[in-house]
C-alpha positions in Angstrom: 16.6 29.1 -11.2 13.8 27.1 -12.8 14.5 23.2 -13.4 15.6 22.6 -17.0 14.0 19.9 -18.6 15.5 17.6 -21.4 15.4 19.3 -24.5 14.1 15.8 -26.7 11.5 15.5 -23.3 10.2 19.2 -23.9 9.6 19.3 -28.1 7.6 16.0 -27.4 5.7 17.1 -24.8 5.4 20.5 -27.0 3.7 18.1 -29.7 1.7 16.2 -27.0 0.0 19.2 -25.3 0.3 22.4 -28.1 -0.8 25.9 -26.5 -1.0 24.8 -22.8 2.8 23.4 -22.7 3.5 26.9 -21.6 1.2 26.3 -18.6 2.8 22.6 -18.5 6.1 24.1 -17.9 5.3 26.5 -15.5 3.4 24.2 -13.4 6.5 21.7 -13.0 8.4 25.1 -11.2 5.8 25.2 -8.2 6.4 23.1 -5.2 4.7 19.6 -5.4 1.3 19.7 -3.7 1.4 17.5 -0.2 -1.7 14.9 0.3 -2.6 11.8 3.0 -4.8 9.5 2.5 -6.5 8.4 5.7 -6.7 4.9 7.4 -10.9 4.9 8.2 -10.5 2.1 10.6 -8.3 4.0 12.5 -9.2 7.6 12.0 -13.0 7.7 11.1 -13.1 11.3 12.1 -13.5 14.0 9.0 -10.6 16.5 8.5 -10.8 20.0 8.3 -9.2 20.0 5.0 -9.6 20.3 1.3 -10.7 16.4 -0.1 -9.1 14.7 -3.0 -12.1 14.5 -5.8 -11.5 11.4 -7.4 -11.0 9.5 -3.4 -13.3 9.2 -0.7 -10.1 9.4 2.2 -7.5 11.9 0.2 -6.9 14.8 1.7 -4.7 17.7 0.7 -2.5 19.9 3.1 -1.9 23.5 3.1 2.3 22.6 4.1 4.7 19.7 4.6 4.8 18.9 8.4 8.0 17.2 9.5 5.8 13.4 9.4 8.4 11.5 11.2 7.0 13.4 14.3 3.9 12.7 14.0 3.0 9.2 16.0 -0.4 9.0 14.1 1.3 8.1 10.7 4.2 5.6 12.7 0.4 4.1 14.1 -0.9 3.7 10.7 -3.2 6.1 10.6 -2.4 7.9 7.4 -0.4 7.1 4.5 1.4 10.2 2.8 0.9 9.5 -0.8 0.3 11.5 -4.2 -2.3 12.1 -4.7 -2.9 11.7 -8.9 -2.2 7.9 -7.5 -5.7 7.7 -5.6 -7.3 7.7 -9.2 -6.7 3.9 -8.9 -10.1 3.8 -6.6 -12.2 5.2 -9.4 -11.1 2.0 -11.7 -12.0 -0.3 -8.4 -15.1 1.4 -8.0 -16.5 1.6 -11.2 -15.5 -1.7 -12.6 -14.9 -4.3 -9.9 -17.1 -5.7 -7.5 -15.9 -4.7 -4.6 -18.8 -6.2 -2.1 -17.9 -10.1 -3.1 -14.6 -11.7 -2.3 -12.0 -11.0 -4.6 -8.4 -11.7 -5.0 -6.1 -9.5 -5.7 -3.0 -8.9 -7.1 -0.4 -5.7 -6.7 2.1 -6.5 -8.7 4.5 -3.6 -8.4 3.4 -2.9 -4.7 6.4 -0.9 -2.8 6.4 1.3 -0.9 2.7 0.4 -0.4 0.8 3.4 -0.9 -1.5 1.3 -3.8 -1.6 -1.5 -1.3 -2.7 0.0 1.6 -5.2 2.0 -0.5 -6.7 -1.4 -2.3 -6.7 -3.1 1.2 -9.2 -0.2 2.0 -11.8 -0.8 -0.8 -11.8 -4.6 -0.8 -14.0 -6.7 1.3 -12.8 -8.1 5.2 -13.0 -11.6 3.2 -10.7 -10.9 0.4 -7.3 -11.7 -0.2 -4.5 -9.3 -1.7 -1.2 -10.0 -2.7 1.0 -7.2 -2.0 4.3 -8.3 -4.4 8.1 -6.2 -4.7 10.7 -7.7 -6.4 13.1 -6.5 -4.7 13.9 -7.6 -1.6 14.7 -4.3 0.1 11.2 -2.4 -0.8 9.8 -5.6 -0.3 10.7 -5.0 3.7 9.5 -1.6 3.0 6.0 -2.7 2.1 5.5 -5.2 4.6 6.4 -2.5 7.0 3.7 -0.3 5.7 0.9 -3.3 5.8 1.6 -4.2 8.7 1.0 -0.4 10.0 -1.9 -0.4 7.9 -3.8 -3.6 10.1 -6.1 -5.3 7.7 -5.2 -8.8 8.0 -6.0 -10.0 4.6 -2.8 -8.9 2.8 0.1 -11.6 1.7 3.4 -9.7 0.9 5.6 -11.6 -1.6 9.2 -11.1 -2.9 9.0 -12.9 -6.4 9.7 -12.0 -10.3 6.6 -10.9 -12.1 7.0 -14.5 -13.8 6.8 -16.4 -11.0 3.1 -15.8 -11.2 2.5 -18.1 -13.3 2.7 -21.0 -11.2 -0.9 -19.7 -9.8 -2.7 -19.7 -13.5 -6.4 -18.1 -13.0 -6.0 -17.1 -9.8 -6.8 -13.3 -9.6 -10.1 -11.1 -10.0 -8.0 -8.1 -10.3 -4.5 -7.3 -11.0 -3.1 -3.9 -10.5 0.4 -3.1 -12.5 1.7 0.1 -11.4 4.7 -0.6 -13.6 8.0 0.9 -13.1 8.9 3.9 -15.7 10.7 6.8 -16.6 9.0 8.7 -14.2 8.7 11.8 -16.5 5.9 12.5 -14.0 7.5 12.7 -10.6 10.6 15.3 -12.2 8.9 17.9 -10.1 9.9 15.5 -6.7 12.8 13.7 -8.0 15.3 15.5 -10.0 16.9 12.5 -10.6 14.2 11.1 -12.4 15.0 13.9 -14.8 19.0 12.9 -14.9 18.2 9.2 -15.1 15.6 10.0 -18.5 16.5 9.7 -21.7 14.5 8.6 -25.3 16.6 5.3 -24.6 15.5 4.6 -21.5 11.7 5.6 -22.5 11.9 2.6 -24.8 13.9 0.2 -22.6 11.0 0.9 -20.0 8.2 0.2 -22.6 9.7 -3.1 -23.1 9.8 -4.4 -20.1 6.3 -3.3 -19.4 5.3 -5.4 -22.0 7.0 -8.4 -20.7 6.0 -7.9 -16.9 2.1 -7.8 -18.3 2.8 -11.0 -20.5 4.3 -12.5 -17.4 1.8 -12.2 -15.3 -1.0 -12.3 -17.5 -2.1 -16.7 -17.1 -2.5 -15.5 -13.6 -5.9 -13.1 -14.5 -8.9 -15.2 -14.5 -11.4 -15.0 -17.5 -13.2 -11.9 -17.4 -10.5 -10.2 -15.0 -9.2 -6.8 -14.4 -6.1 -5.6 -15.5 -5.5 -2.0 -14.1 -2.4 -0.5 -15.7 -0.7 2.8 -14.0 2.6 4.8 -14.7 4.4 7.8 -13.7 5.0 8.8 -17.3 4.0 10.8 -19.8 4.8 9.5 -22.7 2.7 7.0 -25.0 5.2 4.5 -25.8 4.8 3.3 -21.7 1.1 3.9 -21.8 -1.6 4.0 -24.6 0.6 2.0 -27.0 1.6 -0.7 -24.2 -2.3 -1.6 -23.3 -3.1 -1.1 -26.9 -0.5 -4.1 -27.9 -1.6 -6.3 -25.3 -5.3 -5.8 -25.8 -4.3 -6.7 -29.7 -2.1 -9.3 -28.4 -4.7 -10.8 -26.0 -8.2 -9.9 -27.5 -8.6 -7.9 -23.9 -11.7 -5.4 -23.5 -10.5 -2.0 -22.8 -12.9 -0.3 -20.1 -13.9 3.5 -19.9 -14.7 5.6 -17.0 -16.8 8.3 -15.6 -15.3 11.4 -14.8 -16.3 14.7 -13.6 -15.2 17.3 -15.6 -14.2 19.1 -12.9 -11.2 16.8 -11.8 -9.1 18.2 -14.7 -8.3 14.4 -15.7 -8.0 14.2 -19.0 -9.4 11.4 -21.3 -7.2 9.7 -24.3 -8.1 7.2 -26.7 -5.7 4.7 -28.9 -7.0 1.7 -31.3 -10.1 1.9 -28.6 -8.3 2.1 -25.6 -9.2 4.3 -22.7 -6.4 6.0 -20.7 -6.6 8.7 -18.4 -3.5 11.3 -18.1 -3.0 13.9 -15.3 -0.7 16.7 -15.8 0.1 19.2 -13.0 -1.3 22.4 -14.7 -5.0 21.0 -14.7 -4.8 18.9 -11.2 -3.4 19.2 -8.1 -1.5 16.5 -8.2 2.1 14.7 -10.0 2.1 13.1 -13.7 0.1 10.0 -13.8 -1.4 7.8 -16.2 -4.2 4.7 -15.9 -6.0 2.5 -18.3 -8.3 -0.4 -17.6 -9.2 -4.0 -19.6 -10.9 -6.7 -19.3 -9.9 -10.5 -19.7 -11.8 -12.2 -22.5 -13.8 -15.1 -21.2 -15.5 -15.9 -18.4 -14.1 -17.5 -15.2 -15.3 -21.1 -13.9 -14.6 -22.3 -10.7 -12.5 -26.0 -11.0 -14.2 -28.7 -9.8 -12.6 -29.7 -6.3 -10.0 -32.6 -5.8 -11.6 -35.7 -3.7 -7.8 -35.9 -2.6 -6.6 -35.0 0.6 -4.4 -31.7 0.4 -1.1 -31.6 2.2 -0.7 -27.8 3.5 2.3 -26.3 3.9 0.9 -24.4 7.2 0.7 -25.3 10.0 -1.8 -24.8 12.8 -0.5 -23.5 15.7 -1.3 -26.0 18.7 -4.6 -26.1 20.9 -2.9 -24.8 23.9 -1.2 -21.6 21.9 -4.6 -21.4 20.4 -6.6 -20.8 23.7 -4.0 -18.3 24.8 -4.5 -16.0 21.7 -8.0 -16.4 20.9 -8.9 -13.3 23.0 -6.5 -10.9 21.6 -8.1 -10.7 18.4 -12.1 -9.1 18.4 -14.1 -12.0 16.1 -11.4 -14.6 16.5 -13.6 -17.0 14.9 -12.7 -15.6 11.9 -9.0 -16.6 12.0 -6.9 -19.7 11.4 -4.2 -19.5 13.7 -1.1 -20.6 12.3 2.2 -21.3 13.6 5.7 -20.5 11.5 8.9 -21.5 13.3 8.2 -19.4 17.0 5.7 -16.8 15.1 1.8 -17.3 15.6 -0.2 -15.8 12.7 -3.8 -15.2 12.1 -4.7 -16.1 8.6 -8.8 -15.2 7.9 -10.6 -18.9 8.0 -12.1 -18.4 4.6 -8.8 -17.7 3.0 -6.5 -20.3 4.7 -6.4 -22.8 1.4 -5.4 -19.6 -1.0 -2.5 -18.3 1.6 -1.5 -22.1 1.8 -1.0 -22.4 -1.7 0.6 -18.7 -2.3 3.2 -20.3 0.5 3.8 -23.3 -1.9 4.0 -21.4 -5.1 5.7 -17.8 -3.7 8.2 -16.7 -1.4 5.9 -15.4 0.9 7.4 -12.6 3.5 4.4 -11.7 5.5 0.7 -13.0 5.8 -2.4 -12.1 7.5 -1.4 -10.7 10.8 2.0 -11.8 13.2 -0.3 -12.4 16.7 2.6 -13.4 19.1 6.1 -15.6 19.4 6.1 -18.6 21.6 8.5 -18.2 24.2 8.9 -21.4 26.2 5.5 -21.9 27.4 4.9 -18.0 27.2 3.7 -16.0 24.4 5.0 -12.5 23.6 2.5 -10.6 21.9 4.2 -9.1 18.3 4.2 -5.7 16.7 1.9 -6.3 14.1 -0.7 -7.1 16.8 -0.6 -4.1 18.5 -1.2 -2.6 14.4 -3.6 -4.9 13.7 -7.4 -3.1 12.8 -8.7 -6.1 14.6 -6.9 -6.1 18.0 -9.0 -6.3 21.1 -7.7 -3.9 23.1 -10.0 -5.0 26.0 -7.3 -8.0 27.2 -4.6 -5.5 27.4 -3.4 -2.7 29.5 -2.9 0.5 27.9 -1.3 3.7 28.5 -1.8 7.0 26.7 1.1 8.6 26.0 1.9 12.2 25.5 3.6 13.6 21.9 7.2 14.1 23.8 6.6 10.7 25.3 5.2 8.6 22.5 8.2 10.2 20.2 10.8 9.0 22.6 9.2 5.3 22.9 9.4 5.6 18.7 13.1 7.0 18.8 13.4 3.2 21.0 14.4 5.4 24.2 13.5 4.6 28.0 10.3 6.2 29.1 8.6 6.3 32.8 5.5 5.0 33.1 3.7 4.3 36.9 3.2 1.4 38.4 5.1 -2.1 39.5 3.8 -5.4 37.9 5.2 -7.9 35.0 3.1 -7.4 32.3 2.8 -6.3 28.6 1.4 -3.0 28.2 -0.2 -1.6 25.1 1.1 2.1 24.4 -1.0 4.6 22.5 -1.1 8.4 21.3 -4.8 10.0 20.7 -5.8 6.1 21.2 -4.2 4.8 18.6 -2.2 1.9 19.5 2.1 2.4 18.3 3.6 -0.9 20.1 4.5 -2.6 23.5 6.2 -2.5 26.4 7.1 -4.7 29.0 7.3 -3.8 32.8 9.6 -5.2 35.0 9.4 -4.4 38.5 10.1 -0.3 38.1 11.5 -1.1 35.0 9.7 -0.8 31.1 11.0 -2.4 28.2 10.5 -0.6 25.4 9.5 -3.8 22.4 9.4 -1.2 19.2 10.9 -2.5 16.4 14.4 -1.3 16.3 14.5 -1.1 12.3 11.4 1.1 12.5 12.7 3.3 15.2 12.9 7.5 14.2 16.8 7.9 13.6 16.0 11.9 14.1 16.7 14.1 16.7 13.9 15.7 18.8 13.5 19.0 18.3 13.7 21.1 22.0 10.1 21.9 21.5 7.6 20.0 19.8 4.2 21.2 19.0 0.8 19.2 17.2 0.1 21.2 15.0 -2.8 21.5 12.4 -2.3 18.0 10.8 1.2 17.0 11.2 3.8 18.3 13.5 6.1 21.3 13.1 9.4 21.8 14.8 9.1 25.2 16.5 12.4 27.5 16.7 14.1 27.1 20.4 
């Protein structure tokens, strides 16, 4: 039996799309299309598989693997995400400047999928904030950049109005607003219980006073890049057509290829662009762009001495790590309690102030914890794109073996010597272990750790990994 969709939902969406509603409809009975996007720095190599139009690293898969067995993704080299969501890259591409530093702002950012994705296109010396209001995704998402590796990323758990204490600090601000989700019914059925015509207006106000919120934070002549999951204009056209009215904002166009199936929309001038499942391969989805009024001017700079808030880590914990990274001399290595960090040089005053402003959860890259006068070398490390891999011993592990490290289980490596090893599968680096004597200490993170239960026989298969009948 088909999915029955609310009966106010389905004579407005009757109205919105005419003669191909019926195609609508039957559209939202096939199974959701599965798509990865890839992480280049890890997996440069081109897959045999159909490409995402509208994304240079989206990918589209014939079937759902069973991804939790599949070390690659646990190394951060994928990210499973929808792929209607990769549109964001065209607004990047065709609007900012990605080649110059920018900084960045994802306001909405768990589980990560936009963030990892934005932490692709932007320049090494750029700076994104990677935000979740709540504090539980917000673990979530620092999770997932960490996996990712780039370095540059801040991960904040703060209320959209917090923002505000950092007035004309962002090039670019991406709102991927929470909705009604009229778009993801296919996925999440309960999306379709939790929807009503109350709710769809409850959501549009709210997105109206997340945007005002955080709206002194986007410099003169900034980008404010505006997604939903939704459907309906009320959340979308209307939203970015009040606040360009309410801001004097520029709404921005872009190119498409016909081919994509996107379609186009207009309201009072402003651009959206709507996806709907019977003319992509892909979930509901909507995006508009606009532009600031104004022009930004750098402030002139204080003759007074700054008091940070970080601290550098000390000269002796700084000659231990300086080899671990590949270019160290682009880092400021900063100490936090036991944790060593490595903040990019050219960024250090912009995290310092997001650390006095925010409550910051994660920044730049966790490099090792001083133990006594030892250092043990940290998770994100091993994750990090930057890690010199030289300094380290590695082991390649097999799929059974690099599954049962991940599950947190013992494995047997050779050898007898006290000393940190770096464990990999198809040389991607997962996490460390520590051998003592005959013994290894498995270091993954326990709250990452698969929960499953290996299947008897396990199998690599095509992209992801497939549990094969006993």
């Amino acid at each position: 039996m088909g999915m029955e969709l609310p009966q106010s939902f389905a004579q407005r969406m009757k109205g919105q799309l005419g003669p191909d509603y019926t195609r609508f409809e039957e559209a939202l009975q096939r199974p959701a299309p599965t798509s990865i996007r890839l992480n280049r720095k890890k997996l440069p190599g081109q897959p045999n598989m159909p490409r995402i139009p509208w994304t240079e690293t989206g990918y589209y898969l014939p079937e759902r693997p069973q991804f939790t067995l599949d070390p690659r993704l646990h190394a951060g080299g994928y990210y499973v995400q929808e792929a209607s969501s990769m549109f964001l890259e065209q607004a990047l591409r065709q609007h900012a400047d990605l080649g110059q530093p920018l900084h960045v702002l994802d306001l909405c950012g768990a589980p990560g999928g936009k963030t990892t994705h934005i932490a692709s296109l932007i320049s090494p010396d750029s700076l994104l904030v990677a935000n979740e209001v709540i504090r539980s995704r917000a673990s979530i998402l620092a999770e997932n950049v960490t996996k990712w590796g780039s370095g540059n990323v801040v991960v904040t758990n703060n209320d959209p109005r917090d923002f505000g204490r950092l007035p004309e600090f962002f090039d670019v601000m991406v709102v991927d607003a929470p909705c009604s989700g009229e778009g993801m019914f296919r996925k999440d059925p309960q999306a379709m219980n939790e929807w009503s015509d109350e709710n769809v207006n409850l959501c549009a106000q709210r997105q109206q006073r997340i945007l005002m919120d955080v709206w002194e934070a986007l410099r003169p002549g900034g980008l404010l890049i505006y997604s939903t999951c939704t459907w309906n204009l009320a959340e979308n056209e209307q939203n970015i057509a009040w606040l360009a009215d309410q801001e004097n904002a520029q709404p921005l166009s872009l190119t498409l290829d016909p081919a994509w199936g996107v379609e186009a929309t207009s309201l009072n001038g402003v651009s959206g662009y709507r996806f709907y499942p019977h003319q992509v391969q892909g979930e509901g989805f909507f995006l508009s762009v606009i532009r600031k009024a104004g022009e930004y001017e750098d402030p002139q700079q204080s003759s007074k001495k700054k008091k940070y808030k970080l601290t550098l880590a000390g000269k002796k914990e700084q000659a231990m790590v300086n080899n671990w990274l590949v270019e160290p001399d682009r880092f400021a290595w900063v100490q936090y309690g036991e944790v060593i960090s490595a903040i990019p040089e050219n960024l250090f005053e912009e995290v310092d102030q997001l650390y006095q402003n925010l409550y910051v959860i994660y920044a730049g890259t966790e490099i090792a914890e001083a133990k006594g006068k030892k250092l043990k070398p940290l998770q994100a490390l091993a994750l990090s794109q930057y890690i010199n891999k030289a300094v380290f011993r590695t082991e390649e592990l097999n799929l059974e073996s690099a599954l049962r490290y991940l599950r947190k289980e013992d494995i047997g490596i050779g050898g007898n010597s006290n000393n940190w090893i770096l464990l990999q599968f198809g040389g991607l680096p997962l996490g460390w272990a520590k051998q003592v004597g005959n013994r290894l200490n498995n270091y993954y993170p326990k709250e990452w750790r698969i929960r499953m239960e290996l299947p008897q026989v396990l199998e690599l298969k095509g992209w992801g990994i497939k549990k094969l009948e006993r």
